[in-house]
C-alpha positions as CSV (number, residue, x, y, z in Angstrom):
1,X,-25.6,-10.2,-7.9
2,X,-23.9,-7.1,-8.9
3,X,-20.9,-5.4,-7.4
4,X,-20.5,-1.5,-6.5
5,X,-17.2,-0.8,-6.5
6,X,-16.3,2.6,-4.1
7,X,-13.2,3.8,-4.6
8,X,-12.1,6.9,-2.3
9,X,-9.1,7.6,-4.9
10,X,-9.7,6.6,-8.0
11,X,-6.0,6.8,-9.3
12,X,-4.6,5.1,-6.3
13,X,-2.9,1.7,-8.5
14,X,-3.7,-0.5,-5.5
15,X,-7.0,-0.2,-5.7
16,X,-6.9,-0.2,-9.8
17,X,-5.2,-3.6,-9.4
18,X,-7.8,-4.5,-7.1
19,X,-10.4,-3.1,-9.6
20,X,-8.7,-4.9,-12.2
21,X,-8.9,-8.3,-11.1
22,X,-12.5,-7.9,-9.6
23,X,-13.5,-7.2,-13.3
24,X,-12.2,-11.2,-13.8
25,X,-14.4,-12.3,-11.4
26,X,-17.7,-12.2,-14.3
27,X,-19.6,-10.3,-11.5
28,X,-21.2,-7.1,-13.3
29,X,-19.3,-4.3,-11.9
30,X,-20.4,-0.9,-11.0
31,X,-18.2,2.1,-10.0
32,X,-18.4,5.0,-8.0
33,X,-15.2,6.7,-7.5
34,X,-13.9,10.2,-5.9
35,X,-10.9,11.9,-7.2
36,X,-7.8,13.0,-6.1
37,X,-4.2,14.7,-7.3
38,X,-2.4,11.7,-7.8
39,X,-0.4,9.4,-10.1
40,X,-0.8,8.9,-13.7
41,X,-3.5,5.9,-14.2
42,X,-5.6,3.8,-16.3
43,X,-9.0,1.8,-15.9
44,X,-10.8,-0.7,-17.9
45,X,-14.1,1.1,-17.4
46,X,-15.2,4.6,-16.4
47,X,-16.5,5.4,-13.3
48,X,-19.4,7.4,-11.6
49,X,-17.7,10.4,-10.4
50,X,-19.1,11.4,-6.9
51,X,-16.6,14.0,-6.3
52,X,-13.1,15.0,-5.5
53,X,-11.4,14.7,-2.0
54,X,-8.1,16.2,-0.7
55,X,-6.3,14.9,2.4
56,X,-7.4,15.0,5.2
57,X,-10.1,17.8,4.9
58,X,-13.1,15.7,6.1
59,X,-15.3,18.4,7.1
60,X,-15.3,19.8,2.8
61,X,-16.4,15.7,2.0
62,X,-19.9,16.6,3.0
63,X,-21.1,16.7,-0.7
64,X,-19.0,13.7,-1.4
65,X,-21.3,12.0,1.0
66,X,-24.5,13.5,-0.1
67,X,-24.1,12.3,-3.7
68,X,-22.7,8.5,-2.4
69,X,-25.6,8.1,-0.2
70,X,-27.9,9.1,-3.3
71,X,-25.9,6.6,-5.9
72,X,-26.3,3.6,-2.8
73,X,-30.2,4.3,-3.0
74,X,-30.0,4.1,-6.6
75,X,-28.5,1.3,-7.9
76,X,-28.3,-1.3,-5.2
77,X,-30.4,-4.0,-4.9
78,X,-31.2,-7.1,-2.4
79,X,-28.4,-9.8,-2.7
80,X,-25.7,-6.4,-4.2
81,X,-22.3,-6.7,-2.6
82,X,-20.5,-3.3,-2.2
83,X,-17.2,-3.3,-2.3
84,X,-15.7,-0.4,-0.3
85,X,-12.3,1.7,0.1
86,X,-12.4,4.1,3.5
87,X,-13.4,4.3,6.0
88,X,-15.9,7.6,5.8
89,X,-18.0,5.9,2.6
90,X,-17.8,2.0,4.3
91,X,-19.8,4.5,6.9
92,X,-22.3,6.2,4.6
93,X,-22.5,2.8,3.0
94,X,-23.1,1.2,6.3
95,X,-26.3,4.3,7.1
96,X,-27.5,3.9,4.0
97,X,-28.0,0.2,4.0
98,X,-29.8,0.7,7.5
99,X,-31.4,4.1,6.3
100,X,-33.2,1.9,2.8
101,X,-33.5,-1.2,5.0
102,X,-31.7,-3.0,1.9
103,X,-30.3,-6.2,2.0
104,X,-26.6,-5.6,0.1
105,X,-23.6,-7.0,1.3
106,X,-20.7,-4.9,2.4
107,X,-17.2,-5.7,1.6
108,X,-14.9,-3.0,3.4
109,X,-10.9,-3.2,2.6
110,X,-8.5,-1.9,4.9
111,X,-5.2,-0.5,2.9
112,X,-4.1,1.2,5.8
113,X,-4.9,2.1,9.0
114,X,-5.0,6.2,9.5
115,X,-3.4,7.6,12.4
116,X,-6.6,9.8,13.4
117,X,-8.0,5.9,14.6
118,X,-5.0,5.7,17.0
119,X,-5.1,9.4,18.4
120,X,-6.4,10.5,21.6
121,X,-7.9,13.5,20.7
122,X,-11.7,13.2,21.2
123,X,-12.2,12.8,17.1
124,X,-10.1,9.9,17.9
125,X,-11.8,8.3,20.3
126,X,-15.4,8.8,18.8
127,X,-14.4,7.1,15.5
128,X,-12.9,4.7,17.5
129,X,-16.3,4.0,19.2
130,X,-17.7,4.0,15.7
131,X,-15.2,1.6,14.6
132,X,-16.2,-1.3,16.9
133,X,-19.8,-1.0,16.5
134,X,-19.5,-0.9,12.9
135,X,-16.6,-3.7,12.3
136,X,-18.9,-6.9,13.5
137,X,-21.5,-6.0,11.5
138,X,-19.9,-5.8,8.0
139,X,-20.3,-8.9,5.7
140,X,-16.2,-9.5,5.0
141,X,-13.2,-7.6,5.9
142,X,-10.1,-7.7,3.3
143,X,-6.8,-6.7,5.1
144,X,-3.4,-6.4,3.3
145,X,-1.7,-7.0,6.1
146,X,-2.4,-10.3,8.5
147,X,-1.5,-7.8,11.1
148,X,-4.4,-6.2,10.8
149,X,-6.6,-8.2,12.4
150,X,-4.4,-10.1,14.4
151,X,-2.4,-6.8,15.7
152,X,-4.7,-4.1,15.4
153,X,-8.7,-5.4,15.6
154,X,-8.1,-8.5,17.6
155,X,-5.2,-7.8,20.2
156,X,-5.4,-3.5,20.3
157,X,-8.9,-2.8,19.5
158,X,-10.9,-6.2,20.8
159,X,-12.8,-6.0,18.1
160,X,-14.8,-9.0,17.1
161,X,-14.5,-9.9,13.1
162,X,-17.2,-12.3,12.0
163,X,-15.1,-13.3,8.3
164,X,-11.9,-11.8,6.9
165,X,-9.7,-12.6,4.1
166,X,-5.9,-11.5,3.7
167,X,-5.2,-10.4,0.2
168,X,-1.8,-9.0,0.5
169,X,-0.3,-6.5,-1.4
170,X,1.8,-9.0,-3.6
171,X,2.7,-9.0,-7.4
172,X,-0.6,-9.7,-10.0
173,X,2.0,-11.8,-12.3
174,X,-0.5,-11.4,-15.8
175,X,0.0,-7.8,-15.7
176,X,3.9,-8.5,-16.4
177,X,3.5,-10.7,-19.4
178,X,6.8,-10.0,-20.8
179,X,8.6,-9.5,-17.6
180,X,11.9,-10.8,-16.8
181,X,12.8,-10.5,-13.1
182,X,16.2,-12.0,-13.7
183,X,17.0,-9.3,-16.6
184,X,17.6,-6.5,-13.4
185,X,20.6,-8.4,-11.2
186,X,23.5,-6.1,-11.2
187,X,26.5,-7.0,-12.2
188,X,29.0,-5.1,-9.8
189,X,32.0,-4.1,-9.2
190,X,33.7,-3.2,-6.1
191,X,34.3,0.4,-8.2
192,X,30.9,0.9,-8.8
193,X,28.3,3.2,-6.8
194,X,25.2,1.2,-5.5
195,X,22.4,2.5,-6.6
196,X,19.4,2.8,-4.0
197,X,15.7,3.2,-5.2
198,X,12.9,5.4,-3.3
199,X,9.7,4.4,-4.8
200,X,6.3,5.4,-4.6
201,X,4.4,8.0,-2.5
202,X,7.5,9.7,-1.0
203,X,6.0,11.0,2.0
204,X,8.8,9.8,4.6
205,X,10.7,12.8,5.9
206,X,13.1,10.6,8.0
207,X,14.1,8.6,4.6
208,X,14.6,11.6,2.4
209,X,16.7,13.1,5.3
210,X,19.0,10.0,5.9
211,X,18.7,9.8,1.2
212,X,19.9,13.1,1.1
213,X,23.1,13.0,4.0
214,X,23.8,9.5,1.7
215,X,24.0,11.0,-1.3
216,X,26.3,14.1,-0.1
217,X,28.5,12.1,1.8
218,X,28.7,10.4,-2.0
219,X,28.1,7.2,-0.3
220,X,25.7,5.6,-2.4
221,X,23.7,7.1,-5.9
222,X,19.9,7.4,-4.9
223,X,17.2,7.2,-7.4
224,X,14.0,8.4,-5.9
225,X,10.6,7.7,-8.8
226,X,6.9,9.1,-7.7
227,X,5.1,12.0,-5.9
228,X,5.6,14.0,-3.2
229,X,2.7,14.7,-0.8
230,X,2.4,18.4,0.4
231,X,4.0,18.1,3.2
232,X,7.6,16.6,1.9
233,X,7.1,18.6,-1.6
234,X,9.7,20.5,-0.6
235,X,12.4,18.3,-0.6
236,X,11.9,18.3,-4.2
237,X,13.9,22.1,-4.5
238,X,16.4,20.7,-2.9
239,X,17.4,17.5,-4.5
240,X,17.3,19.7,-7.6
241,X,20.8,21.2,-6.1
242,X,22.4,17.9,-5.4
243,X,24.9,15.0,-7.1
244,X,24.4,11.3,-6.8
245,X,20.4,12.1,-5.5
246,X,17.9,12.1,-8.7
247,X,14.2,12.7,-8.9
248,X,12.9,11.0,-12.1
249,X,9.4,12.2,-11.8
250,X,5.5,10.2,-11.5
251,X,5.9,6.7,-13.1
252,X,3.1,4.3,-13.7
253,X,2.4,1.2,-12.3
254,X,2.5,-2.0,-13.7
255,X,4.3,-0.7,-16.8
256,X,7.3,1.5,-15.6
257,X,8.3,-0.6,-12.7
258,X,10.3,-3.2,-14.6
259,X,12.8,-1.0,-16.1
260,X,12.4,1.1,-12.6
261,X,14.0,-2.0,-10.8
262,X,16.4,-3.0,-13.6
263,X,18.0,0.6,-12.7
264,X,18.6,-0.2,-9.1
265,X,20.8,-2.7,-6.8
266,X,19.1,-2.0,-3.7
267,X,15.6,-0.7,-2.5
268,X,14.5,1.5,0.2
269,X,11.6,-0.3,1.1
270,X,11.1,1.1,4.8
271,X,7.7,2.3,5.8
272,X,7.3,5.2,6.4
273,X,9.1,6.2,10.1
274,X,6.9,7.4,13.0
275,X,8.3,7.1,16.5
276,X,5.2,6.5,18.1
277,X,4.3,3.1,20.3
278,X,1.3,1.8,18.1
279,X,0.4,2.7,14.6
280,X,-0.1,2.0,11.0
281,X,3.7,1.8,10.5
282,X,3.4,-1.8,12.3
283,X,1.3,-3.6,11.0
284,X,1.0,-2.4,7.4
285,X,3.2,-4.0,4.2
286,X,4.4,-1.9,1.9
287,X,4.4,-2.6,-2.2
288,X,8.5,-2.2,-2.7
289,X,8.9,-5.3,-0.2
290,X,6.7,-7.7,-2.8
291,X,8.6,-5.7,-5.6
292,X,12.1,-6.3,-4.4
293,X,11.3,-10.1,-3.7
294,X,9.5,-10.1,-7.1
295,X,12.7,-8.4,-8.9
296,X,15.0,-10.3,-6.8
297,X,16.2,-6.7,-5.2
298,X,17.5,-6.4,-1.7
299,X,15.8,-4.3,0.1
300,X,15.8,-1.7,3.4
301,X,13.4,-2.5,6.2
302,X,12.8,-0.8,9.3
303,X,13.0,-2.0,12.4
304,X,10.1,-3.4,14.1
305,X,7.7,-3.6,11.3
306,X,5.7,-6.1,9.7
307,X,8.5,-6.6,6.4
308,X,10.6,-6.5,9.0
309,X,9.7,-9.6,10.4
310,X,8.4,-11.4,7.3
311,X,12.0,-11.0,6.2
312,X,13.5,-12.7,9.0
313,X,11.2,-15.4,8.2
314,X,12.5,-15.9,4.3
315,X,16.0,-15.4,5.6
316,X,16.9,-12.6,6.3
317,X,16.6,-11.3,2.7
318,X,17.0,-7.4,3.8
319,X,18.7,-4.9,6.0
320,X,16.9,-4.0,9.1
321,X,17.5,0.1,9.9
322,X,16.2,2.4,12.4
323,X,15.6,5.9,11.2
324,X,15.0,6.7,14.9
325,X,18.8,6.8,15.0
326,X,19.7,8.3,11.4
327,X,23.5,8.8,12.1
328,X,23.6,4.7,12.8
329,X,21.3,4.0,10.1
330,X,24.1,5.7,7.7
331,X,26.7,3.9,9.4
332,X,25.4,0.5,9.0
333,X,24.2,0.6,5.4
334,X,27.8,2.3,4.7
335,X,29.1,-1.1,5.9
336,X,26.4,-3.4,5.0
337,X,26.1,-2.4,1.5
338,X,28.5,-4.2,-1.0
339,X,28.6,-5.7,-4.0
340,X,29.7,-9.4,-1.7
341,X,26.6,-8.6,0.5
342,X,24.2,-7.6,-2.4
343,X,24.9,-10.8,-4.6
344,X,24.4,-13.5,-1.4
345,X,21.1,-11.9,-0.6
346,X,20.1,-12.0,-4.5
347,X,21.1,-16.0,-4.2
348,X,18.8,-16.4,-1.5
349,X,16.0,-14.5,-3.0
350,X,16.0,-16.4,-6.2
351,X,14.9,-19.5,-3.7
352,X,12.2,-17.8,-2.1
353,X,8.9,-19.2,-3.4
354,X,6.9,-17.4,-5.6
355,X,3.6,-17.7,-2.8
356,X,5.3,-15.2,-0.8
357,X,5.5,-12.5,-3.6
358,X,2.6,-13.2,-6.2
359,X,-0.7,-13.2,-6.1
360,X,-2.1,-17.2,-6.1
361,X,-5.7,-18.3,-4.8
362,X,-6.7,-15.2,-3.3
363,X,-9.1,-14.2,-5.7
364,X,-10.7,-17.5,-6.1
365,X,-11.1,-17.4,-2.2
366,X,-12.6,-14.1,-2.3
367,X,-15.2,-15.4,-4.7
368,X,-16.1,-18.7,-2.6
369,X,-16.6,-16.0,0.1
370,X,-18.7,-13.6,-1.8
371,X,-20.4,-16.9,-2.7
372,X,-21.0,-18.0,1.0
373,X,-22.1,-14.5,2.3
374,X,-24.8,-14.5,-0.5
């Protein structure tokens, strides 16, 4: 058995960590990837390039599709497994396994949940049609989230899901071989400015708007690290013309985010707002929650969220905001946030067990099911 590995952004470091330990599994590995405008990366291997995508613009992927549907028909055999990111190519995977009546497994992982899947525009309804027709039929789900299928598939959707497996979005320790997660705990003073980190995909407009009133109220020193998307690039112009709000460029992941965390007391690890009743914001986890527990950060959460409510389970390890109500959010972080308050929630975190943060069995699970579906 080999594996085709489909990646619909081949820079994205999730699914490079995902990639990465795959690789360990001794399964020969092949790779088909489309490319984006991202972060800085690196691979082991090279990829198949089947094209580049931009976001959102589904009606241009045509050729994207053309060239995956040729690539399934030439390299996958009975007994394959297909590993699969999005959920456009999981569909041209899923035709062209019926199309050459061939016999490969599909492994589809869910990151995230787009928002077109919870719209009620027609669009959003037909792929919402598609979705529980196709779902059932695929060989294994992964989910970063348990959420997902609990939430979303099982409870919203009621969609049936033959086998799943949960490989959340937590810390591959062997990438941080010389890391020391104790080496980052501030030492403050009551005279010192906490300093809150923004990292990743900075794509929240809510969070950079309640950042921004923080830093000019010279509340707090913000340190914001990664890439704006088109539609919050922007903001970028205008931190430029601020104090106590800095923008320290792309960073790479696993290698920059040690020092990254050792700069910080505090870490905005809220998903990104949306005020609506159901959506991805829910049910999905973000990466600076198992970072912060990882780096023994407190962290920002926002209300009614999954980190949300996997904090309240360790502890109440993190302060719960709503950027619904940004004026209140600033008021209770201006309270909440001391040098008392950050070192009692860095005492509990250094008790949380290392399960709930690093990666353990997962991959050995995903083999025995690999294994079983064969």
């Amino acid at each position: 058995m080999k594996m085709i590995f489909i990646s619909n952004n081949w820079a994205d470091a999730h699914q490079q960590t995902r990639l990465h330990a795959l690789l360990n599994l001794n399964f020969p590995v092949v790779c088909l990837a489309v490319f984006r405008d991202y972060y800085p990366f690196r691979s082991l291997i090279t990829p198949i390039r089947i094209g580049a995508m931009t976001h959102a613009t589904y009606p241009k992927r045509i050729c994207v599709y053309l060239r995956l549907f040729n690539q399934i028909w030439r390299r996958t055999e009975k007994d394959d497994c297909v590993y699969v990111y999005g959920f456009d190519l999981m569909l041209v995977t899923f035709i062209s396994r019926i199309v050459f009546q061939k016999k490969f497994k599909i492994v589809y992982e869910v990151p995230d949940i787009r928002e077109l899947f919870f719209s009620s525009s027609l669009t959003g309804k037909l792929i919402r049609w598609i979705e529980k027709i196709v779902i059932p039929r695929i060989d294994l789900l992964i989910v970063t989230s348990p959420e997902f299928v609990s939430e979303y598939f099982i409870r919203l959707r009621k969609i049936y899901v033959p086998d799943y497996l949960i490989i959340e979005n937590k810390i591959h320790y062997e990438e941080f071989p010389h890391s020391d997660t104790q080496s980052g705990l501030p030492v403050l003073t009551n005279k010192q400015k906490i300093r809150i980190g923004y990292f990743g995909v900075l794509r929240c407009a809510a969070t950079l708007n309640c950042l921004i009133e923080l830093a000019e109220k010279n509340l707090f020193e913000i340190i914001l690290r990664g890439i704006f998307m088109p539609a919050t690039r922007y903001y970028e112009s205008i931190i430029g013309d601020l104090d106590h709000i800095h923008y320290l460029g792309p960073y790479k992941v696993p290698e920059d985010l040690s020092c990254m965390y050792s700069g910080v007391d505090v870490i905005w690890a809220a998903y990104p707002f949306s005020d609506k009743e159901a959506g991805n914001h829910l049910f999905a986890r973000t990466n600076r929650f198992y970072e912060s527990l990882f780096f023994k950060k407190p962290c920002i959460v926002q209300k009614g969220t999954a980190d949300a409510s996997k904090a309240k389970l360790l502890g109440n390890i993190a302060i719960e905001v709503d950027l619904k109500d940004i004026p209140q959010t600033i008021k209770e972080l201006s309270g909440k946030l001391n040098p008392d308050h950050l070192k009692s929630v860095q005492n509990l975190l250094c008790c949380i067990p290392e399960s709930h943060y690093q990666i353990t069995t997962e991959y050995k699970d995903l083999a025995k099911c690999l294994q079983r579906n064969g």
